[in-house]
C-alpha positions, 0 to 999 in steps of 0.5 A, spaced: 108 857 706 103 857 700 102 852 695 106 852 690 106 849 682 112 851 679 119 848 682 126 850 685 132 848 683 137 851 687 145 850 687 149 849 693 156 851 694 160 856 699 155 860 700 149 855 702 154 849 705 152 851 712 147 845 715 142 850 718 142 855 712 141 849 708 135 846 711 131 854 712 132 854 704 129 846 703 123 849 708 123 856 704 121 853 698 127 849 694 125 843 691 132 841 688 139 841 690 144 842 684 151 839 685 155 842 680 161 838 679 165 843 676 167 845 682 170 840 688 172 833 688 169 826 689 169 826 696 166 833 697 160 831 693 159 825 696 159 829 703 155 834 700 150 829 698 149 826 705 148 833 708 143 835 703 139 828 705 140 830 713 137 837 712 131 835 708 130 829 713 131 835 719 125 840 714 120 834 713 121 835 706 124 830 701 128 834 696 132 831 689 139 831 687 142 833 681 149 831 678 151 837 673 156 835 669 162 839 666 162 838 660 168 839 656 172 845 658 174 850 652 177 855 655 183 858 655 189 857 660 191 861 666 195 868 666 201 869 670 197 875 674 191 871 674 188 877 669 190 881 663 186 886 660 184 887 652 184 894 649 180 893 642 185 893 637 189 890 639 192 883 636 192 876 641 194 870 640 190 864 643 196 858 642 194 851 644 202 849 644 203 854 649 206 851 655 208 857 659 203 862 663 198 867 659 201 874 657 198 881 654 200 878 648 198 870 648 195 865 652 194 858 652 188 854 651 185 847 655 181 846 648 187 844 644 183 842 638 180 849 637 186 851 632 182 846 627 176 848 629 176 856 627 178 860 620 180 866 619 173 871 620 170 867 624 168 871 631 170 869 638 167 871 644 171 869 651 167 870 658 160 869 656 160 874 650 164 880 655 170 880 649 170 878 642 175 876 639 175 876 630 180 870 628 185 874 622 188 867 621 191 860 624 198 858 623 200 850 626 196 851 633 197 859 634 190 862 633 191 869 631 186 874 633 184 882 633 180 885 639 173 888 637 172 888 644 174 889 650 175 888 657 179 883 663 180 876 662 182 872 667 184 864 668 180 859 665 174 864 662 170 859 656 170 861 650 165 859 645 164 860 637 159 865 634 153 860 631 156 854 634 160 849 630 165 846 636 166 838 635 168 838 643 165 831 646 158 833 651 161 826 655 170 828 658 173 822 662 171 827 668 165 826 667 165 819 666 168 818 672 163 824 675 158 819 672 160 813 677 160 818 684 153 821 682 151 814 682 155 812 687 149 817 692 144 815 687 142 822 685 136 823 682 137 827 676 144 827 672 144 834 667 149 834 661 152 839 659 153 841 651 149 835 648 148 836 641 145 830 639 141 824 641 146 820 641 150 824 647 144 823 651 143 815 650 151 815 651 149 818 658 143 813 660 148 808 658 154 810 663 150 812 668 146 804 667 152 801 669 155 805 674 149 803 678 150 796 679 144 797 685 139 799 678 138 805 680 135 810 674 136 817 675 133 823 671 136 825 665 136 833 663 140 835 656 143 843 657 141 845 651 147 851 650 150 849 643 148 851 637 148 845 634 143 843 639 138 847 636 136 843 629 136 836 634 132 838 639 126 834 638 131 828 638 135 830 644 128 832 647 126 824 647 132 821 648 132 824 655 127 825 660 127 833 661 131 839 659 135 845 661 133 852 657 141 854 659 140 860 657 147 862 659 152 858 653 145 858 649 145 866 647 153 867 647 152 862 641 146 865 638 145 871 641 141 875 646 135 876 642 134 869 640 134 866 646 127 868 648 124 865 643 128 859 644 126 859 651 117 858 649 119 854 644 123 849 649 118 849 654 112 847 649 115 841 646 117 840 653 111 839 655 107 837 648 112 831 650 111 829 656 118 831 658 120 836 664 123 842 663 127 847 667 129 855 665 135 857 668 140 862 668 140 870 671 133 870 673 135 873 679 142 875 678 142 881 682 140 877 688 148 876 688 149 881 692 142 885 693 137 883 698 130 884 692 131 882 686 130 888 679 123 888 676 125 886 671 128 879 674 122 878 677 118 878 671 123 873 667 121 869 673 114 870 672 114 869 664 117 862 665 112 860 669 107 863 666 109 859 659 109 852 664 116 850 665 117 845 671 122 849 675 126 855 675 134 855 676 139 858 682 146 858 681 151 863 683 145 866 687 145 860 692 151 858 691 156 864 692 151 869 692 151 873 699 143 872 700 142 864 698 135 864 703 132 871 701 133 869 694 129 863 695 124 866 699 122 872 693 122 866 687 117 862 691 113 869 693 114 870 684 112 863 683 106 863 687 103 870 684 104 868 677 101 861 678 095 866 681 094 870 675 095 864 670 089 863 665 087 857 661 082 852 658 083 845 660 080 842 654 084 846 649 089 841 652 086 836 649 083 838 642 085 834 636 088 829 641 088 822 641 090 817 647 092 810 645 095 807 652 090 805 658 094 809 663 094 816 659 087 815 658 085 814 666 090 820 667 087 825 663 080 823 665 082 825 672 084 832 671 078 833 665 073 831 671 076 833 678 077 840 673 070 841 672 067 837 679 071 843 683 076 837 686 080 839 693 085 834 690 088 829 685 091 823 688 095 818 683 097 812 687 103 811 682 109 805 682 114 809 676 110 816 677 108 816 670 101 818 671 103 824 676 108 826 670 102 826 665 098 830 669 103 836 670 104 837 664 098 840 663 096 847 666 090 846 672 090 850 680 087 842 683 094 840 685 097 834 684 099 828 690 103 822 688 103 818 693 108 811 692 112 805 696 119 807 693 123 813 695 126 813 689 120 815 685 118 820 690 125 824 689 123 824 682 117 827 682 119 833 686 121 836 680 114 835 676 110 842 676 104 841 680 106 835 683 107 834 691 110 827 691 109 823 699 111 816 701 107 812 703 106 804 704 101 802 701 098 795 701 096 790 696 089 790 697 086 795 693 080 797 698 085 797 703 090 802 700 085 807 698 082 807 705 090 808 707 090 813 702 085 817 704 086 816 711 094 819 710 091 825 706 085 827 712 092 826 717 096 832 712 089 836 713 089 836 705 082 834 704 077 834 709 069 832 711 065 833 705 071 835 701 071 831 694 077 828 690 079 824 684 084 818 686 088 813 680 090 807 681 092 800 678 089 793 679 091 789 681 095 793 685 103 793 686 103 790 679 106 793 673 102 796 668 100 804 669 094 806 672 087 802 669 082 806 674 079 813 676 074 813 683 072 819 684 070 820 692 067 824 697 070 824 704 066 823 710 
């Protein structure tokens, strides 16, 4: 399988839930297996855990979790046939006091806040856009609506308002309680459903610190899906440790043509921030029930790539999808053209800017160098992984190898761009250790004799700090 820079992310459900399929999937190019927890209970995430682990460990391959939380549900309830279908014209009642099943008249809502939340004109959009609604006028807990446009709605299909404006909390008491199991089997990454500020973030961070008595951190990933998110993008960007371009939520809210213009401007503050960022959301959609994607998936996918996001995002694909292997194989295979076609000039990168911190400073100088020396290879002996995330955030063909002590870090790392992180015991003594370094390299038959490659460290080594020390080293 050829080297790849970009990531993949991929989710796991009844489709990819066979051992064998899921462990041929990690081989075929998945980097991180997403659990999604608005599906399933407790007990069947911790299992799901332990079987990704078995499966990595059974392919040679670390991989990451990520615990997507729900978020709150602002859907409507359930229809006593399971569906009903709208015809434009006609009226439709959204009552939040209605205890009774859904008919072709009214249905009841699991948001019980949105009658306080909408006025008459405001525009509704069910299922993901597929039906719009428009509010005539809103009596006690009856929202009452005209139908523009139509079509089947069936249980508990989310509703979204156009332009944003819903005040629901990004953290519900499920996924406080999702929080404490996703600790619980330490996932990697936990990803926040419809955060609209920083605070929502810190108040994760927060959650996910006190569930983890043991003093695991995991990753922090705001899905930037509301409207509201927008103006505080910055904000939310800093206060976690990456971002999700959730482009599902993101255009009911602000529409289609807006979202690709978000997505570039999303991956550029992701990467001028030093923050990983992932495009999800139909890219290979059709792969759902085709065995090749449409071209024109194949170019969203290679578009991302091409703006540097870190990874690109599976989810009904591998999840229910009935060619969960396939789908992997032809995204890697798109990744790997795109990154081959990928123009750019290092030291742009580095026009106009300044670095205040040692550790930064070291980083930079090992891509400039390795960059222009024609290095097989860039080597971070990293404690935390920092230095390996400065690294991918800028856009070079020498790849990255982290090698770091702590399982922990190197699990992290699998989502950087460019970055493959190894584990290796490293020891304390500095010559001792990039001795062992470079042995380890040679045995992997990533450098060879004459080869040449820059390696970072810190000294004294095993003590906090950040990388004081660039060596450039030929080998014999």
């Amino acid at each position: 399988m050829p080297r790849r820079a970009t990531k993949i992310v991929a989710t796991l459900g009844p489709a990819s839930s066979d051992p064998a399929l899921l462990e041929q999937m990690i081989r075929a190019g998945v980097n991180v297996v997403r659990l999604n927890f608005s599906h399933g209970k407790a007990q069947d995430h911790i299992d799901r855990a332990s079987m990704v682990r078995a499966a990595a460990k059974r392919a040679g391959r670390e991989v990451a979790i990520m615990a997507d939380l729900q978020g709150p549900k602002i859907r409507v309830g359930k229809f006593a046939d399971g569906k009903i279908f709208l015809e434009p014209g006609q009226k439709f009642v959204l009552d939040a006091a209605r205890v009774e099943l859904g008919d072709i008249d009214a249905v009841g809502l699991d948001y019980k806040a949105l009658p306080r939340e909408v006025k008459a004109g405001d525009v509704l959009l069910l299922n993901d856009g597929l039906i719009v609604i428009t509010v005539d006028s809103v009596k006690g807990e009856a929202i009452n609506t005209t139908v523009k446009l139509g079509g089947e709605l069936s249980n508990n299909k989310g509703i979204n308002k156009q332009g944003g404006g819903l005040t629901a909390p990004a953290l519900t008491a499920k996924d406080m309680e999702d929080i404490r199991t996703a600790m619980s089997f330490h996932a990697d990454y936990v990803a926040v459903s419809f955060p609209k500020n920083a605070t929502d973030m810190e108040m994760a961070r927060q959650l996910c610190n006190v569930a983890a008595e043991d003093g695991h951190r995991p990753g922090l990933i705001a899905k930037i899906e509301r409207a509201e998110a927008i103006p505080h993008l910055k904000e939310i960007l800093l206060a976690s440790d990456g971002i999700m371009v959730a482009r599902g939520d993101l255009a009911v809210e602000v529409g289609n043509a807006a979202v690709p213009g978000l997505q570039k401007r999303m991956i550029k503050l992701a990467l001028e921030h030093d923050r990983v960022v992932i495009t999800a959301t139909q890219m290979m959609e059709s792969m759902i029930t085709n065995p090749v994607p449409t071209r024109a998936e194949v170019s969203d996918v290679a578009n991302a790539v091409l703006d540097g996001t870190d990874a690109v995002m599976l989810s009904a694909e591998t999840a229910a999808g009935k060619y969960p292997l396939e789908t992997v194989i032809e995204m890697a295979k798109i990744c790997h053209a795109a990154e081959g076609g990928d123009s750019f000039k290092l030291e742009a990168d580095f026009t106009g800017k300044t670095f205040t911190r040692i550790d930064q400073s070291i980083a930079m100088g090992a891509l400039f160098t390795a960059h222009h020396l024609g290095a097989k290879a860039i080597v971070a002996l990293t404690d935390s992984g920092s230095t390996a995330l400065w690294m991918s955030r800028h856009l070079i063909r020498v790849p990255i190898y982290a090698l770091t002590s702590k399982l922990a870090t190197q699990r992290k790392m699998t989502l950087y761009r460019n970055v493959r992180p190894l584990l290796i015991d490293t020891s304390a003594d500095r010559d001792t250790a990039l001795a062992q370094a470079e042995a380890d390299l040679k045995a992997r038959r990533i450098v060879s004799q004459g080869d040449i490659y820059a390696i970072t460290c810190g000294e004294p080594m095993g003590s906090p700090g950040g990388a004081n020390m660039l060596k450039l080293c030929r080998v014999v």
